[in-house]
C-alpha positions as CSV (number, residue, x, y, z in Angstrom):
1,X,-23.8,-62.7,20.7
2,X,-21.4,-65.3,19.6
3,X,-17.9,-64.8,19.1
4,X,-16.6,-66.1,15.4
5,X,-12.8,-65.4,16.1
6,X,-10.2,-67.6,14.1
7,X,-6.5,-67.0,13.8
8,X,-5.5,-63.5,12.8
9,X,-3.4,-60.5,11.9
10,X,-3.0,-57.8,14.2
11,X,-1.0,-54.6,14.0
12,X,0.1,-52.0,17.2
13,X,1.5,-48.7,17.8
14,X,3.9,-48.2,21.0
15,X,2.6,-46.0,23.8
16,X,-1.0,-45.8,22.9
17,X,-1.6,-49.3,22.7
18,X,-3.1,-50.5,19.4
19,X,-3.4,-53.6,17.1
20,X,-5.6,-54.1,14.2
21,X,-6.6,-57.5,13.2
22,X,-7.0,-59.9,10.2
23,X,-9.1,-62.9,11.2
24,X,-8.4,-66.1,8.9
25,X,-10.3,-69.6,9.7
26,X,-8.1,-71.7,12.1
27,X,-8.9,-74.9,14.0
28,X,-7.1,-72.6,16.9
29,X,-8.6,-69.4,18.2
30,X,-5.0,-67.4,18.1
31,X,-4.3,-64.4,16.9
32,X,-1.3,-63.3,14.8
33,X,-0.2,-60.1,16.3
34,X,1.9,-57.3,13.8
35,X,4.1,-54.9,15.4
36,X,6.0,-51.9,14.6
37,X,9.2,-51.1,15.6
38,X,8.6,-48.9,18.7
39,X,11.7,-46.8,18.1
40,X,11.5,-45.8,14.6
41,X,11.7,-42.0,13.7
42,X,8.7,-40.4,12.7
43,X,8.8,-38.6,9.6
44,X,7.2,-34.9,10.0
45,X,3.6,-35.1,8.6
46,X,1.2,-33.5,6.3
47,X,-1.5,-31.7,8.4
48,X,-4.9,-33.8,8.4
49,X,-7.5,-32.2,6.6
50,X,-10.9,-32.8,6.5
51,X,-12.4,-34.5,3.6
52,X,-16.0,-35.0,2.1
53,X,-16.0,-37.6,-0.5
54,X,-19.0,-39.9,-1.7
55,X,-17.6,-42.4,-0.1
56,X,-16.7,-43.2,4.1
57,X,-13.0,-44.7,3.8
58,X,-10.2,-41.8,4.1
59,X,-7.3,-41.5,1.6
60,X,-5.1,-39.5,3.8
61,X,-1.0,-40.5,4.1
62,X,-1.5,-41.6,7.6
63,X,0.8,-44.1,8.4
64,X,4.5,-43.2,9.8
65,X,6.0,-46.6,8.8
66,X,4.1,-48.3,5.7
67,X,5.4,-52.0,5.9
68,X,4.5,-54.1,9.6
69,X,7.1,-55.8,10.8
70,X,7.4,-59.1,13.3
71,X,4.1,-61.3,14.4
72,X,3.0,-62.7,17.8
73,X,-0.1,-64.8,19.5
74,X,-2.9,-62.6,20.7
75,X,-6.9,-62.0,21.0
76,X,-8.4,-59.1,19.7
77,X,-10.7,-57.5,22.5
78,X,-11.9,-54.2,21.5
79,X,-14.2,-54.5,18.4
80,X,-14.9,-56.7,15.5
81,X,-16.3,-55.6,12.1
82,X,-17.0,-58.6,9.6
83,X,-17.2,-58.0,6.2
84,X,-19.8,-60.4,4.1
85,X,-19.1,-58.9,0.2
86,X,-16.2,-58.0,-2.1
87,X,-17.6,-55.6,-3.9
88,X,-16.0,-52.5,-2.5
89,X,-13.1,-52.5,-1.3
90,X,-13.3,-49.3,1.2
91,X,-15.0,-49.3,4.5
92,X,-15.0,-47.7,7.6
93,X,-17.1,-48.5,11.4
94,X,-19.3,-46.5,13.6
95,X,-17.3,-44.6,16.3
96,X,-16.8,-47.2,19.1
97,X,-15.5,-45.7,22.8
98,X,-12.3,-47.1,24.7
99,X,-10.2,-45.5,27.0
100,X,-12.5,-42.8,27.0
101,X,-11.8,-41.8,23.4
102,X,-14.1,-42.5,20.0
103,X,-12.2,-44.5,17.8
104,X,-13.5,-45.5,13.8
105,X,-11.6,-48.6,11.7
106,X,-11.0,-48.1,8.2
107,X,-10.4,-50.9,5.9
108,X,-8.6,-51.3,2.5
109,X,-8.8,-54.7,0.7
110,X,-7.2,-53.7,-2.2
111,X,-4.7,-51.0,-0.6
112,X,-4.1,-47.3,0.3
113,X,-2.7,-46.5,-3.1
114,X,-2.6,-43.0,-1.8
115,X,-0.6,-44.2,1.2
116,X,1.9,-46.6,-0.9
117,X,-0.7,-49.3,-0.4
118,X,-1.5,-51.0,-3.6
119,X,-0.9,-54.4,-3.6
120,X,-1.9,-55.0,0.5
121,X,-4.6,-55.1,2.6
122,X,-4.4,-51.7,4.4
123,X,-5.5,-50.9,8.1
124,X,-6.3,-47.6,10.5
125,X,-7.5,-46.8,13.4
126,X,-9.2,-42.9,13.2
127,X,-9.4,-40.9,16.6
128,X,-12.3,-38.5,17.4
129,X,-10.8,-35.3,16.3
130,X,-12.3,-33.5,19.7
131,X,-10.0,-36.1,21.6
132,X,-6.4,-34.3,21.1
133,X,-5.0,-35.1,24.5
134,X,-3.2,-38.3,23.3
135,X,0.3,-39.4,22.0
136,X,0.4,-39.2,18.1
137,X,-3.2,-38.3,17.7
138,X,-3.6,-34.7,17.7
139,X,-5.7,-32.4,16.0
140,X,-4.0,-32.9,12.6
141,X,-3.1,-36.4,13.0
142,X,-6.0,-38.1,13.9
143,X,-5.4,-41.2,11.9
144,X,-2.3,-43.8,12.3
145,X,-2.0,-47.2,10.7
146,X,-0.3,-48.9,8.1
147,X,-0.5,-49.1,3.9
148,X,1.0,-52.4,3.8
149,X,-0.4,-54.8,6.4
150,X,-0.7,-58.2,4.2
151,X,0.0,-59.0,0.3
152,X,-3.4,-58.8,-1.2
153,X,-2.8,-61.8,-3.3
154,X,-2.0,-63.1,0.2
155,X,-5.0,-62.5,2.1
156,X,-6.7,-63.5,-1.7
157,X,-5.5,-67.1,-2.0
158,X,-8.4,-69.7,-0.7
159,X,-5.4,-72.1,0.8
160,X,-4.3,-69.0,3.5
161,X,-7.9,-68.9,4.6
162,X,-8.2,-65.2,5.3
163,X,-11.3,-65.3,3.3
164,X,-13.9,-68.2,3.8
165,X,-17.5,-68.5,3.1
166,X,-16.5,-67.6,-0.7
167,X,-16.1,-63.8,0.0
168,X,-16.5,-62.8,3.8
169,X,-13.6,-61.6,6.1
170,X,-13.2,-59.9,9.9
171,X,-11.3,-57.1,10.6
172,X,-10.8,-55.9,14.5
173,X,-9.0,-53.3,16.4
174,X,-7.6,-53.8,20.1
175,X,-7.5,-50.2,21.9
176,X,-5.4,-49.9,25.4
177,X,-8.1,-52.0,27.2
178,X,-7.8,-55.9,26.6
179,X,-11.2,-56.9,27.1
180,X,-13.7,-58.5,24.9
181,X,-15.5,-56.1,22.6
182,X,-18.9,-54.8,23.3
183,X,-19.4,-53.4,19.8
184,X,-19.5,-54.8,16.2
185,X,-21.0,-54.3,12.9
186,X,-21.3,-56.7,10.1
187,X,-21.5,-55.4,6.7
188,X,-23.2,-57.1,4.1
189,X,-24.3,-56.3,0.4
190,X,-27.8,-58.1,-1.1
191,X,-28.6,-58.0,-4.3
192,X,-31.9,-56.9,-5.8
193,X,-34.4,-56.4,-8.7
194,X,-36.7,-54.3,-7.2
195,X,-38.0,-51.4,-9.6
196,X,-39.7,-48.6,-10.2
197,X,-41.2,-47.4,-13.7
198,X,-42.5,-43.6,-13.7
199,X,-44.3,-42.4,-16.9
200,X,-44.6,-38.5,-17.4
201,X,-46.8,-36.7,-19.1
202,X,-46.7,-32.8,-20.9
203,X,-42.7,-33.5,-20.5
204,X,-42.0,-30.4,-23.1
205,X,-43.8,-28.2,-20.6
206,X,-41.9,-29.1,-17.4
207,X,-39.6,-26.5,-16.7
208,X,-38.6,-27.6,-13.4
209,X,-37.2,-30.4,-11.6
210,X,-40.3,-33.2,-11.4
211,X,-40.4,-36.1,-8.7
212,X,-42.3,-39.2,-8.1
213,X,-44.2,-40.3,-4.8
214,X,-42.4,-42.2,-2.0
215,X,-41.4,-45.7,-3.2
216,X,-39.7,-48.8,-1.6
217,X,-36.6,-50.0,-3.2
218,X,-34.6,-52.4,-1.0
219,X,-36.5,-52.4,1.8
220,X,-35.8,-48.7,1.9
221,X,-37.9,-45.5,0.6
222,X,-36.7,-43.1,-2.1
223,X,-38.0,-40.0,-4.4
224,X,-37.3,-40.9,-7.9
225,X,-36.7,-37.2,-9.6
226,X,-35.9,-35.9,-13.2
227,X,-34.7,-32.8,-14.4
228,X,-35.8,-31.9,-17.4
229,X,-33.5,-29.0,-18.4
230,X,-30.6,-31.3,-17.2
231,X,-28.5,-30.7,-14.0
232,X,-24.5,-30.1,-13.2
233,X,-22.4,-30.3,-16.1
234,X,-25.8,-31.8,-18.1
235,X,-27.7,-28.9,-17.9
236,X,-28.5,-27.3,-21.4
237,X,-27.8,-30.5,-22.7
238,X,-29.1,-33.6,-21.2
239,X,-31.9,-35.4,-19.2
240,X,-30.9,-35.9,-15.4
241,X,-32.3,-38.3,-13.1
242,X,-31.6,-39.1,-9.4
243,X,-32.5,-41.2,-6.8
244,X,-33.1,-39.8,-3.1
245,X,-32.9,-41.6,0.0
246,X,-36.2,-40.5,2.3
247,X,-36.0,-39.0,5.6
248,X,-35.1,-41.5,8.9
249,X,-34.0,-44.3,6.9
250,X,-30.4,-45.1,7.9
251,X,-28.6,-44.8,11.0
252,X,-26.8,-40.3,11.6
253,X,-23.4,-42.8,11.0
254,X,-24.6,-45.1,8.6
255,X,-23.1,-45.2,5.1
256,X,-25.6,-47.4,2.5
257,X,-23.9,-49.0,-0.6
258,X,-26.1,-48.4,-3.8
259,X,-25.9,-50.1,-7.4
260,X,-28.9,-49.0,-9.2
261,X,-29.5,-49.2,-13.4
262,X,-31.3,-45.7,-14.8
263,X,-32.8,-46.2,-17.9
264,X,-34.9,-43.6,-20.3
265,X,-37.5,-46.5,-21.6
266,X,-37.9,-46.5,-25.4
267,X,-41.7,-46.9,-26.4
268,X,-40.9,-48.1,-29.7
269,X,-39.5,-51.2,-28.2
270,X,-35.8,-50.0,-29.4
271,X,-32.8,-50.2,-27.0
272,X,-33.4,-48.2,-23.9
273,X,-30.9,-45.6,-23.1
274,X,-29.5,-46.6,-19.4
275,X,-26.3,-45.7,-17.1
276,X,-25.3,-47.4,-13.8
277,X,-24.9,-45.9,-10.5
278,X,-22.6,-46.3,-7.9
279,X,-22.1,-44.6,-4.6
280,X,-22.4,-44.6,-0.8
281,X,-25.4,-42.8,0.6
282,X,-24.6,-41.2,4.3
283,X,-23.3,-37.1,4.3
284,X,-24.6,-37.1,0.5
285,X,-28.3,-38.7,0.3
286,X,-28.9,-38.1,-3.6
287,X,-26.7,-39.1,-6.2
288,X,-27.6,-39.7,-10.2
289,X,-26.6,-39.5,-13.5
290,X,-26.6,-36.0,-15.0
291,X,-26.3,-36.9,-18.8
292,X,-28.9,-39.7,-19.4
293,X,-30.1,-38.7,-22.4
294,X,-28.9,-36.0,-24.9
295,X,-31.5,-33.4,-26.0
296,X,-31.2,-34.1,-29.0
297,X,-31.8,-38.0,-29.0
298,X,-34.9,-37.1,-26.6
299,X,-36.6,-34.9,-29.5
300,X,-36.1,-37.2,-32.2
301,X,-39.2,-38.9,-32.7
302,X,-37.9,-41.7,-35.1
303,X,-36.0,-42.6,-32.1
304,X,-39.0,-43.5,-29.6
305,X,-37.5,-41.7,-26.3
306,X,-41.0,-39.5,-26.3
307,X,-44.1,-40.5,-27.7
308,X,-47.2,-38.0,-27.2
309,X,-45.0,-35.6,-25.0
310,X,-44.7,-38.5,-23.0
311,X,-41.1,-39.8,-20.8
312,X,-40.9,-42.9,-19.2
313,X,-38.2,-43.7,-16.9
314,X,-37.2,-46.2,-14.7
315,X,-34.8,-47.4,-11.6
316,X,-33.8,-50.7,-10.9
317,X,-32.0,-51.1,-7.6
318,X,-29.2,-54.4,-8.4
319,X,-27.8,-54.1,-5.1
320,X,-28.2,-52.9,-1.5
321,X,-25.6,-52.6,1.6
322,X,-27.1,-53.7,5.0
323,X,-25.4,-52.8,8.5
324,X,-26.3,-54.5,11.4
325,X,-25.1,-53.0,14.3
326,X,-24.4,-54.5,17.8
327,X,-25.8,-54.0,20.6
């Protein structure tokens, strides 16, 4: 595979040798090295806890000095993860191994406002929580970095070159061992108008949750489902629908970006009733929209929602992330 390194940010910790990097185009393959102050007191921490959110990035206060201080020439070695889309701003890698530990990058474009972030580009390296036997990464802190790498308007302005090809970027992470990584990932988001239009019938007689055959949306299958008596805090009240992401179709640590338009169609060729959805499929593979359509728009028949105890809905799929992992 061929290298694409340009000049670029890097952050380390003292002892356990680390630097994070922020690759910006360059006629010269350097790299910008940031370092902490290797003798700065370390503030006592809040314990690390465990998290399940819909999406990968952590939100934890992590870092024990916020701001990176002083800059030197050096390659990044240990892994490289290039970003192709600025849609999100929150990402994480798959666990890569060096020094004998599991390691995971997370990336803020926009900040860590939970860290004191907002306004930088924020960077952490994560360490396998069963690998406790190292300096500063224990069982409760298993996550060091720093809020406030680079000015986002920085790393934003065309003329510093931190972004080029309109939107991508690279990140990478140098871990004890300078050699040249093994391991990447690129991260990409496509856009799409696939759809899918379900129609279905005796709707006033469903009393439980219906769903649709297997379709392909993205290059990816889902179940399309509806519940008629509504679902979470829509139940009683509204028409929920969500989309499913089949069996075997992404990677155990694999997180898939998702914009996708819901829409109740109106069969009297009125204004549909629609919401968007947004999330990251991975530990969560079904996410929806639990008030699409209010009970009591649904049973008015001037409105045109149902027509002959008929629904019909749809899901269009706007956009799609891709990972592509190697080796």
């Amino acid at each position: 595979m061929k290298n694409h390194y340009r000049t670029t940010i890097s952050i380390s910790l003292a002892y356990l040798f680390l630097c994070l990097f922020i690759t910006y185009v360059s006629s010269q393959s350097l790299i910008r090295q940031i370092t902490d102050d290797v003798n700065t007191n370390l503030k006592e921490e809040e314990p690390y806890v465990q998290k399940h959110q819909e999406i990968s990035s952590r939100h934890y206060n992590v870092s024990h000095s916020k701001t990176v201080t002083g800059m030197r020439n050096r390659r990044p070695s240990t892994y490289s993860y290039k970003i192709e889309t600025n849609v999100v701003d929150k990402f994480e890698t798959r666990p890569f191994t060096v020094g004998g530990y599991n390691w995971i990058l997370h990336v803020y474009l926009n900040g860590n406002t939970k860290d004191g972030g907002a306004g930088y580009v924020s960077l952490y390296v994560e360490i396998d929580k069963s690998d406790t036997d190292v300096w500063r990464f224990d069982a409760f802190n298993t996550m060091w970095g720093f809020s406030k790498v680079l000015p986002v308007d920085t790393f934003k302005d065309p003329k510093n070159g931190y972004l080029y090809n309109g939107e991508h970027c690279e990140f990478g992470v140098d871990v004890i061992i300078p050699t040249p990584f093994e391991e990447s990932e690129t991260f990409s988001i496509s856009s799409s108008s696939d759809k899918y239009t379900w129609t279905i019938q005796n709707f006033s007689t469903l009393f439980k949750d219906v769903y649709s055959p297997v379709i392909s949306l993205g290059g990816k299958k889902w179940i399309l489902s509806v519940a008629p008596d509504g679902s979470g805090s829509g139940r009683g009240k509204y028409v929920s629908m969500f989309l499913q992401l089949y069996t075997n179709q992404r990677r155990a640590y694999e997180y898939i970006y998702v914009r996708a338009m819901f829409r109740v169609l109106n069969q009297q060729k009125l204004s549909n009733r629609e919401g968007e959805l947004r999330n990251w499929y991975g530990r969560t593979y079904v996410w929806g929209i639990v008030d699409l359509i209010s009970f009591d728009d649904l049973r008015d028949s001037s409105k045109g929602f149902l027509v002959d105890d008929t629904l019909m809905v749809e899901v269009q799929l706007e956009a799609i992330s891709t990972t592509k992992y190697f080796p």
